[in-house]
N, C-alpha and C positions, 0 to 999 in steps of 0.2 A: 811589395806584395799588395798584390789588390783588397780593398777591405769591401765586404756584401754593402749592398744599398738595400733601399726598400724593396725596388724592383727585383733583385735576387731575392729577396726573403719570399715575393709574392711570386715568382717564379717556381721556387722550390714549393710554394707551400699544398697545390694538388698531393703531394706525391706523402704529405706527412699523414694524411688519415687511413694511407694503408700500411705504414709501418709504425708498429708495438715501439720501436724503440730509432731513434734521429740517428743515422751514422753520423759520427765524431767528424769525417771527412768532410761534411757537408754544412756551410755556414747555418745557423742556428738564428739569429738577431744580427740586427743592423749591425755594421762595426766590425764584424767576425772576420778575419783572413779568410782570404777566396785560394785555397789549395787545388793543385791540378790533381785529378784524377790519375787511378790507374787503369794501365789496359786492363779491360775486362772486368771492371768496375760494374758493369752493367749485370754481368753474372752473380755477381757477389750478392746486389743487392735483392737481384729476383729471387733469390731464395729466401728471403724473407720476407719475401708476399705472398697471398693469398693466388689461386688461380682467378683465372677472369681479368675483367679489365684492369686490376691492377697495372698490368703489368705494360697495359699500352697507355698506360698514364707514366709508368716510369721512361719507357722509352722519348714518350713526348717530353717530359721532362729535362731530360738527362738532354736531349738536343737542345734545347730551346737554354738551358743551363751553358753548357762547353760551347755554344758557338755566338753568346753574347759577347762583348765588347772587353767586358769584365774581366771574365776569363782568362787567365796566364795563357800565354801561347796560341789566343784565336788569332787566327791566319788575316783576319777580317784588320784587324787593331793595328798594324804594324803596314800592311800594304797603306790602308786608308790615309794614314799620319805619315806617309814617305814625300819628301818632297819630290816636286817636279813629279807627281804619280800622274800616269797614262788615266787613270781611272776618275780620274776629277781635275779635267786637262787644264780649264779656266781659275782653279783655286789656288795652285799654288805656280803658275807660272810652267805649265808643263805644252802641251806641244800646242795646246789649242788658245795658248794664251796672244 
């Protein structure tokens, strides 16, 4: 399991002065396991914000959160790190090596 860095904590951290109270789901400090979200996570939390921009601060958030590196199951993590990958032909000996 992934554990938050700094960068996650200062990722998340927008989104902590519109919410009264930290969901449990979401790393806290450095060190924290990095847990996958659930669908519709994003529902869940909008209801415990305020109208207004809140709410495009959690969007922004919650993207810029699930499609870092870090993240279980970003799509990005696993293509990037494949050998012989089309996508970085010259690094690991792939077509354009």
């Amino acid at each position: 399991m992934s554990k938050a860095t700094r960068w996650t904590i200062d990722a998340l951290a927008p989104l902590r002065e519109h919410l009264s109270a930290w969901p449990a789901v979401l790393p806290s400090e450095v060190g924290d396991p990095i847990r996958p979200l659930k669908i519709g996570v994003h529902s869940d939390l909008a209801v415990l914000l305020p109208d207004g921009e809140a709410h495009e601060v959690l969007s922004r958030v919650l993207r810029r959160y699930t499609r870092s590196t870090q993240y279980p199951g970003c799509p990005r993590r696993s293509r990037c790190r494949a050998p012989r990958s089309r996508r970085h032909p010259g690094r690991t000996g792939g077509r354009g090596a």
